[in-house]
C-alpha positions as CSV (number, residue, x, y, z in Angstrom):
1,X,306.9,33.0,54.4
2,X,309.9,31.2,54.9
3,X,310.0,27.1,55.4
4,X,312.1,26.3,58.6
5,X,311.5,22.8,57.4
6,X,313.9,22.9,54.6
7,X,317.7,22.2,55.8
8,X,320.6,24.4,54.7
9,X,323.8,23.5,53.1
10,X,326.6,23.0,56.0
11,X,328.7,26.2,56.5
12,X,332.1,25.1,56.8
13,X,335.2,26.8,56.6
14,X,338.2,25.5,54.6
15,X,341.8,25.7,56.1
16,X,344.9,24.9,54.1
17,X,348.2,24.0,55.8
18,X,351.7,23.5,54.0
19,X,353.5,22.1,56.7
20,X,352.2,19.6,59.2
21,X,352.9,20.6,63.0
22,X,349.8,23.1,63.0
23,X,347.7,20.9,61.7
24,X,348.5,17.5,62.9
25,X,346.6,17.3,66.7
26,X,343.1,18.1,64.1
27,X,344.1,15.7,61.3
28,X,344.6,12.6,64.5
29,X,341.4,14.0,66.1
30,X,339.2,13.7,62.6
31,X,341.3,10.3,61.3
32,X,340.4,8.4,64.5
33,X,336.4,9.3,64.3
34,X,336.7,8.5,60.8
35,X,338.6,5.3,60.6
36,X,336.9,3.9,64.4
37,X,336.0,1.1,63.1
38,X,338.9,-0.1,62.0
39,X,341.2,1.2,64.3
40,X,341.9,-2.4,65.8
41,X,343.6,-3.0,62.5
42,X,347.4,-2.2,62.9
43,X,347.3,-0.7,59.5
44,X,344.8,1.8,60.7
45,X,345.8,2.1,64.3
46,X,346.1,6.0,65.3
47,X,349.4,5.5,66.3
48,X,350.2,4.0,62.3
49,X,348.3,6.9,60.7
50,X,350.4,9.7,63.0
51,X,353.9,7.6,61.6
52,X,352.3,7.9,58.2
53,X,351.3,11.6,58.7
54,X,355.2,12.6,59.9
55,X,356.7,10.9,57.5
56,X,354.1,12.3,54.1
57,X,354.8,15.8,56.4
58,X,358.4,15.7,55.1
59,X,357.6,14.9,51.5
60,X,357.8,17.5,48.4
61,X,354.9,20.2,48.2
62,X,352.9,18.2,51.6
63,X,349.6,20.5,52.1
64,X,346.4,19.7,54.1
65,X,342.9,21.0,53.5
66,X,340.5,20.7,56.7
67,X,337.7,21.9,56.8
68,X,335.7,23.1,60.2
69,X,332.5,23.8,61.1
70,X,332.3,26.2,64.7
71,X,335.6,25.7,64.4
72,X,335.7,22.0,64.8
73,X,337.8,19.8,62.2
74,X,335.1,17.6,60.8
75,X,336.9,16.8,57.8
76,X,340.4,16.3,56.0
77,X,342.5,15.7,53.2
78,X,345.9,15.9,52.1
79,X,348.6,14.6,49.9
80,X,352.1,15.7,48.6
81,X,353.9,16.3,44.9
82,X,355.6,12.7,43.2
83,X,357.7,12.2,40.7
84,X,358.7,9.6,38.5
85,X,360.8,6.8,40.6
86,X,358.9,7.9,43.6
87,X,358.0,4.7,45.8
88,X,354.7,5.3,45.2
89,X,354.7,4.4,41.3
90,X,357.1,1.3,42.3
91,X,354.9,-0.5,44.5
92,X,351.9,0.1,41.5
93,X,351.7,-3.2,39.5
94,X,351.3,-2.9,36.5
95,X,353.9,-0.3,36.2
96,X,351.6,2.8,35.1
97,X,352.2,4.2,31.7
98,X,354.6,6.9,31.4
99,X,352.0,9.8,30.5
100,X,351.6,9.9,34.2
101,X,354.7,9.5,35.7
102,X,356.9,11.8,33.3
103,X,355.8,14.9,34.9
104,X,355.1,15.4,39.1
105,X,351.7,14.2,40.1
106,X,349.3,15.2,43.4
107,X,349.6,11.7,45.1
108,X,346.1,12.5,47.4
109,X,347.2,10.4,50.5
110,X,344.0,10.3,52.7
111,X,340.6,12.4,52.5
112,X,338.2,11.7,55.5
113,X,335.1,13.4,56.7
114,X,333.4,12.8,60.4
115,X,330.1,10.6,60.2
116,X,327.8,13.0,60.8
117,X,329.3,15.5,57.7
118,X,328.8,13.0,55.3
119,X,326.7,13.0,52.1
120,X,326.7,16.5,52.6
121,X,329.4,17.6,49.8
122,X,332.4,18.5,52.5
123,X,334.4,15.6,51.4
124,X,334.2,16.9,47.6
125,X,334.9,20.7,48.7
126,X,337.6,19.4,50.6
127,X,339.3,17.6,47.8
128,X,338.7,20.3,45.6
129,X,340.5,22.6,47.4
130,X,343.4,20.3,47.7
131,X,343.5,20.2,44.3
132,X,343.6,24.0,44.0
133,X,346.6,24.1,45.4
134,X,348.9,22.2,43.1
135,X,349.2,22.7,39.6
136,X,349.8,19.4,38.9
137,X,348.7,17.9,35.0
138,X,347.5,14.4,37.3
139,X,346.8,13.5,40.7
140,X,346.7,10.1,41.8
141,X,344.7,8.2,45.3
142,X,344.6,4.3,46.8
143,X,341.4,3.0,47.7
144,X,341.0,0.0,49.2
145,X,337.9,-1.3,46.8
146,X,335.9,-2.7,49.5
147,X,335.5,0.4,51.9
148,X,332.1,1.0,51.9
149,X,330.9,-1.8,50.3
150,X,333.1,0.0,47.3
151,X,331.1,2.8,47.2
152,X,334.2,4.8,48.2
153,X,335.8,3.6,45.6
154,X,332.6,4.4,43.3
155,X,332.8,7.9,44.9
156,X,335.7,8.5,43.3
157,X,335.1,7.1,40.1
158,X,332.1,9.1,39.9
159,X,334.7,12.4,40.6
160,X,336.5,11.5,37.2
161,X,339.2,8.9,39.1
162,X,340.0,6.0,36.6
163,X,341.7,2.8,38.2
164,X,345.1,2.2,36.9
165,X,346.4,-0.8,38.7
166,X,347.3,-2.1,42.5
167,X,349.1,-1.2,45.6
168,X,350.0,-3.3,49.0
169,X,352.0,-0.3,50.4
170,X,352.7,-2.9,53.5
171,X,352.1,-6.2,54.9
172,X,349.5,-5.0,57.0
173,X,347.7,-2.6,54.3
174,X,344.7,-4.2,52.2
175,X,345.7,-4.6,48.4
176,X,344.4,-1.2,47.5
177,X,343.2,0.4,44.0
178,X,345.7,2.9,42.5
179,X,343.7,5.7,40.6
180,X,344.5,8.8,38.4
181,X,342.5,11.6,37.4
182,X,343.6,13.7,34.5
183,X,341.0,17.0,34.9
184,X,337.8,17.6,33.9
């Protein structure tokens, strides 16, 4: 006899996007549920993210994973290919070690899931996928350290992410954690 009580994994499907226009009306729909809370912030505003988004749209090897459920976006992630003297590494203090700037690097520029798909593994199937698509030796992410009381940043950690310095991409941005993960 089957148990009706026992709750299934969410059935999502995973979308991948290398350029931005299809993509970008989901990505704003799924940032702004996600970030709500601090979207008084200018750093966080809508409006900042979709200036973000357009630029990081025209940067080497952009791609976007979403993922959907009933075709809804309930979930994100993309990022774009670096190299060394990218502004990225410049603005890391301390300068990061040279075994991951003298090749290109996955700089993962935002990941996001909607409240109610949390816990539920999307967020790590999302950022998987991303990661399939690049062939990158390193990929690289900012966290600001006290999302989630840190456990974002514990999140990632837990993922294989070491910290390797600090960021303060603008004024308005929080000093943020720069991390690298080199593979399993």
């Amino acid at each position: 006899m089957e148990d009706h009580r026992m709750t299934k994994a969410p059935t999502i499907e995973l979308r991948t996007f290398t350029t931005l226009d299809p993509a970008r009306g989901d990505l704003l729909d799924v940032y702004a549920d996600v970030r709500a809370p601090l979207l008084h912030l200018p750093n966080y505003a809508v409006t900042t993210f979709g200036e973000r988004l357009d630029r990081h749209g025209t940067e080497p090897g952009f791609v976007a994973v979403l993922a959907y459920a009933d075709d809804e976006p309930v979930g994100y992630a993309y990022g774009n290919t670096i190299e060394r003297g990218d502004r990225y590494w410049q603005r890391t203090t301390p300068e990061p070690a040279e075994k991951y700037t003298e090749r290109p690097a996955l700089a993962l520029k935002e990941i996001g899931v909607r409240p109610a798909w949390r816990k539920t593994g999307t967020a790590r199937r999302i950022h998987d996928a991303l990661l399939d698509t690049h062939d990158e030796m390193n990929v690289t992410l900012m966290v600001n350290p006290a999302a989630g009381d840190g456990r974002v940043h514990a999140l990632y950690r837990s993922w294989g992410y070491e910290d390797i310095g600090q960021s303060q991409p603008s004024v308005a941005s929080p000093v943020l954690a720069v991390m690298i993960y080199t593979g399993p």
